[in-house]
C-alpha positions as CSV (number, residue, x, y, z in Angstrom):
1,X,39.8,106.9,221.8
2,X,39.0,106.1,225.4
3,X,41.5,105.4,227.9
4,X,42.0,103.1,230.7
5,X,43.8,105.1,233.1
6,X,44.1,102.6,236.4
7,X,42.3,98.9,238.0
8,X,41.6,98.9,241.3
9,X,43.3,102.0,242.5
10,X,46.7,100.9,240.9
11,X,47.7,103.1,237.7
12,X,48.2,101.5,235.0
13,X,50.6,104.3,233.1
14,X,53.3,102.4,231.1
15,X,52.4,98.9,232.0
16,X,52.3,96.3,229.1
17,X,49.1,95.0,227.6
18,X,49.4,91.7,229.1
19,X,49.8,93.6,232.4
20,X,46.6,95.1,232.6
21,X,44.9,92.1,230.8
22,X,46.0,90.4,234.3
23,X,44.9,92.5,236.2
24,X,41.8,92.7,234.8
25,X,41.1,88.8,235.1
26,X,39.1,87.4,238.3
27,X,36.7,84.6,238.9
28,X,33.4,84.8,236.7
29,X,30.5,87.4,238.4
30,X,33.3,89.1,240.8
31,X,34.0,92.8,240.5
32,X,36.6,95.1,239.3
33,X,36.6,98.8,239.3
34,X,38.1,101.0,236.3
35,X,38.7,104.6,235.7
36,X,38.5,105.6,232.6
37,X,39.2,108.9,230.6
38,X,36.3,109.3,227.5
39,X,37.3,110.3,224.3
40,X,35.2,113.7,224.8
41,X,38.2,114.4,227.1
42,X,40.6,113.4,224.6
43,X,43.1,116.4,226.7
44,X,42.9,113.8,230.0
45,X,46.2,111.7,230.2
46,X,46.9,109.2,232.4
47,X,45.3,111.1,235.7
48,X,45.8,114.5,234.6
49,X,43.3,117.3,235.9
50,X,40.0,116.7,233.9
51,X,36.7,114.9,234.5
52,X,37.2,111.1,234.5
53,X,34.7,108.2,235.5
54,X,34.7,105.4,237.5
55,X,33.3,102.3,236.9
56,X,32.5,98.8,238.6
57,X,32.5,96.2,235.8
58,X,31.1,92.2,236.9
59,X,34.0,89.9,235.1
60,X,32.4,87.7,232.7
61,X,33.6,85.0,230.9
62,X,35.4,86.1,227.5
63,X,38.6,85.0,226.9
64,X,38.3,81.4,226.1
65,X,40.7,78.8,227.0
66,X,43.1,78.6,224.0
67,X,45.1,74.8,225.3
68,X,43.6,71.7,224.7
69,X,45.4,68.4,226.0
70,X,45.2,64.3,226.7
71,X,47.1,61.6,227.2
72,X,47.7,59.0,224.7
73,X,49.4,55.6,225.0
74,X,52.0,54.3,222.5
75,X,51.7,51.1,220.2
76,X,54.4,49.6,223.1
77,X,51.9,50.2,225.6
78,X,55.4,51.2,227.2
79,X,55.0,54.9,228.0
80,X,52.8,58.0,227.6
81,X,52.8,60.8,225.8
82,X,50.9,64.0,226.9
83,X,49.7,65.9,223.8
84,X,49.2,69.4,224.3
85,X,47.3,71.9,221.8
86,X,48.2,75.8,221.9
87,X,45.6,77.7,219.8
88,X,47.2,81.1,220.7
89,X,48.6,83.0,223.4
90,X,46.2,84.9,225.8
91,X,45.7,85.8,228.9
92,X,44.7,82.5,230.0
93,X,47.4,80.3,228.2
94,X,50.1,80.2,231.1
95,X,47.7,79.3,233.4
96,X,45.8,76.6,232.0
97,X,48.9,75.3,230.5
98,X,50.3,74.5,234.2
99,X,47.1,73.2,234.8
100,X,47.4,70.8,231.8
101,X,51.2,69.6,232.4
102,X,50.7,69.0,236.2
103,X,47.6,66.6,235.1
104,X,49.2,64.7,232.5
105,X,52.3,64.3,234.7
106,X,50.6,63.3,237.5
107,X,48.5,60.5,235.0
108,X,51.9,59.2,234.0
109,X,53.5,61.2,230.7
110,X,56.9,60.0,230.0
111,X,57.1,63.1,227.8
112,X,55.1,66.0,225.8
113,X,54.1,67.3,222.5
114,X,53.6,70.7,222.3
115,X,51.3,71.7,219.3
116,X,52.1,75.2,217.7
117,X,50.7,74.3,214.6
118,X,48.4,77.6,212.9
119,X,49.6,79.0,216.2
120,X,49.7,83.2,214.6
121,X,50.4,84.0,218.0
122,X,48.6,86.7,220.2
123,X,50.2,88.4,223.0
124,X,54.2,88.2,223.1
125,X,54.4,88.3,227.0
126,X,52.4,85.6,227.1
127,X,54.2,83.6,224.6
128,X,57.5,84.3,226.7
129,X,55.7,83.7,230.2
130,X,54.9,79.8,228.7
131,X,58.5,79.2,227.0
132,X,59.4,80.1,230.7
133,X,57.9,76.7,232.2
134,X,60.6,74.9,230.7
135,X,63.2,76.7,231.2
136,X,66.4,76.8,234.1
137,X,66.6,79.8,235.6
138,X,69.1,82.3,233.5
139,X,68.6,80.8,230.0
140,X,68.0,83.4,227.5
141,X,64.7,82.8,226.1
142,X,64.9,85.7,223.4
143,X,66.8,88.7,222.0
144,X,65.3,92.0,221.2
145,X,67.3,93.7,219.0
146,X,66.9,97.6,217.6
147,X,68.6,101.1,216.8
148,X,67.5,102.6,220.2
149,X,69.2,101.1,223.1
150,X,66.0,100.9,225.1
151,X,64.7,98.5,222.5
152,X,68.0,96.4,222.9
153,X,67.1,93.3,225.7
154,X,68.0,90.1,227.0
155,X,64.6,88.3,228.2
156,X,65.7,85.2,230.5
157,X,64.1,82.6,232.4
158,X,63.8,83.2,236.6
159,X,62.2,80.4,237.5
160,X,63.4,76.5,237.4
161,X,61.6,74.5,235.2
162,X,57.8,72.9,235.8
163,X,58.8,69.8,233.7
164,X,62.3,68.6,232.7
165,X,60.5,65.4,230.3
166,X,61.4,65.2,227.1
167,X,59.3,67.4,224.7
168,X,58.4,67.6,220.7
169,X,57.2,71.1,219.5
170,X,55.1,70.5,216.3
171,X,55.5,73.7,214.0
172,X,54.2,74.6,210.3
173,X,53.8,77.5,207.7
174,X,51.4,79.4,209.9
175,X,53.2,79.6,213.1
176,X,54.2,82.6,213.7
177,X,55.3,85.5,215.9
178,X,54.9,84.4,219.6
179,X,54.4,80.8,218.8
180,X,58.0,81.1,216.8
181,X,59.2,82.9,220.3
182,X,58.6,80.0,222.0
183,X,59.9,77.4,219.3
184,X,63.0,78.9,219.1
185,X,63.8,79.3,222.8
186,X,62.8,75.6,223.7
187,X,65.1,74.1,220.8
188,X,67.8,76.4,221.1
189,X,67.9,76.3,225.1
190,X,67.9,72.0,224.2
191,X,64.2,71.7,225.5
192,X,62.8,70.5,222.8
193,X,62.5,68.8,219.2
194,X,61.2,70.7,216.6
195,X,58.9,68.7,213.9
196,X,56.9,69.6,210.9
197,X,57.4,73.0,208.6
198,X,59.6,76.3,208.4
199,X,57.4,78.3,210.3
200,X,56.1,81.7,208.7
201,X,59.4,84.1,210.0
202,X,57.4,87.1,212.0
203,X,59.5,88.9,214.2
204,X,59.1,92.7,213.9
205,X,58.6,94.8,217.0
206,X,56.4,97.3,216.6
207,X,54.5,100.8,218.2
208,X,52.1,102.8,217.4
209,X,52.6,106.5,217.7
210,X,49.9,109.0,218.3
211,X,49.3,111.8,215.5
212,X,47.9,115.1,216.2
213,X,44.8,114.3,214.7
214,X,44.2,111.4,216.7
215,X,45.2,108.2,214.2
216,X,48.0,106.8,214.4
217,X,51.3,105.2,212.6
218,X,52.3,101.8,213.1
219,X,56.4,102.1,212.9
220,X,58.7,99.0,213.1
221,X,61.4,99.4,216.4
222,X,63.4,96.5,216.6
223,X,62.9,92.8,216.0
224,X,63.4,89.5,217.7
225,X,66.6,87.4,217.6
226,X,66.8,83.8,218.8
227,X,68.4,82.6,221.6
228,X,71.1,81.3,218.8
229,X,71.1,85.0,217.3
230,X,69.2,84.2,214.3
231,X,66.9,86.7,212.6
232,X,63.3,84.9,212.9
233,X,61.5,87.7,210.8
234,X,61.4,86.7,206.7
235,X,63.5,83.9,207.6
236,X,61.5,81.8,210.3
237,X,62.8,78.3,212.0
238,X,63.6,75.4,210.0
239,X,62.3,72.1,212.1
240,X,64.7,69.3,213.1
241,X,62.4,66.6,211.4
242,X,59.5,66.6,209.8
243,X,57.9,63.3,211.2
244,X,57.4,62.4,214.6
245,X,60.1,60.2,216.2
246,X,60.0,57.7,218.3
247,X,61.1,58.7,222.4
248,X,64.4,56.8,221.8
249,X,65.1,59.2,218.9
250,X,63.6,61.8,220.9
251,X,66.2,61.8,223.9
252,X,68.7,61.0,221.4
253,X,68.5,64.1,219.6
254,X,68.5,66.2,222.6
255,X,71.6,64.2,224.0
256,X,73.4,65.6,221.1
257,X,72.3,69.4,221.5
258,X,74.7,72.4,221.8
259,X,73.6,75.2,224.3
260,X,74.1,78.9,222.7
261,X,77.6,79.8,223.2
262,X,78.6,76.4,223.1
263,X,81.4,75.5,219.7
């Protein structure tokens, strides 16, 4: 099919999809400039000799915002909570979900629910970038795990965390892949509560190679491993509870957690 070969003058040979997905995002009506290689010139790779065009394309909106959040009170009238909703992970989710922590912080949440519930996922950097946020710097978020040693990784956090409150992660049957990414790293890593189901245990890595005839094969690489080296795929994370506690119970729980490594 067509190729994107480069944004803006900057090649974009070998750089993930979430990569280019940045770099492709701008304010609404501004202007971005793409070269691209047709299929009619199916023998044009990445910049080699061969006709190519280049295009300015006006940024509309398209990806739509996939967090939703407010602030509820408790029966106490004690403290807040600040309820936060994760469709799926796009290129917008990091972003708008700083923007949604820093304004229920600054309106006076004592502590978060994250919703990952029918969460499937999306894009995997994106799923890491936001298990990132509440992280300390050096904790492994994830494993990857495969045959080839190129496949073999330790993903950790680089940044300190944006909040340190205490946090519930609501799970079920249908989250999966990226959204079981970031369960697992906030529970394991003692960030977070887990509530509600199993979740659904997808955690193949995948690529697709190129055939001579121009299809493709999708063949399994590697998979992901928790921060506690458990296999999510078939398997996927059994939750702590499967009500909602109360705060107490809450900072209780994580009082009590083990870091990886720890007996």
């Amino acid at each position: 099919g067509d190729e994107l070969l480069s944004v803006n003058g900057i090649n974009v040979q070998g750089k993930s999809a979430f990569d280019v997905s940045s770099m492709l995002q701008g304010p609404k009506e501004t202007y971005v400039t793409i070269e691209v290689g047709f299929e009619n010139f199916s023998k044009v790779k990445h910049g080699a000799c061969g006709p190519l065009q280049s295009m300015k394309v006006q940024r509309q909106l398209v990806a739509r915002t996939p967090v939703f959040y407010r602030l509820e009170k408790m029966e106490n009238g004690d403290s807040s909570v600040g309820y936060i909703h994760v469709k799926e992970f796009n290129a917008l989710a990091k972003k708008d979900l700083v923007t949604a922590l820093r304004r229920l912080q600054s309106a006076g949440a004592s502590y978060f629910i994250l919703d990952l519930r029918d969460n499937l996922g999306g894009l995997v950097q994106a799923g890491i970038e936001v298990a990132k946020l509440f992280m300390n710097r050096g904790e492994t978020v994830i494993y990857t795990a495969g045959r080839d040693p190129q496949v073999q990784n330790t993903i950790v956090a680089e940044t300190e965390p944006l909040i340190t409150s205490p946090l519930i992660v609501l799970v079920n049957n249908r989250t999966a892949s990226a959204s079981e990414i970031v369960a697992s790293a906030l529970h394991d890593n003692c960030k977070g509560i887990l509530v509600g189901e199993r979740t659904f245990g997808k955690g193949l890595i995948q690529s697709v190679f190129e055939l001579h005839d121009d299809s493709g094969v999708v063949v399994t690489i590697g998979k992901y491993v928790t921060p506690n080296h458990k296999d999510i795929n078939g398997n996927g994370i059994e939750p702590d509870l499967r009500r909602i506690p109360a705060l107490n119970e809450v900072k209780n729980l994580l009082s009590q957690c083990r870091y990886p490594g720890m007996g």
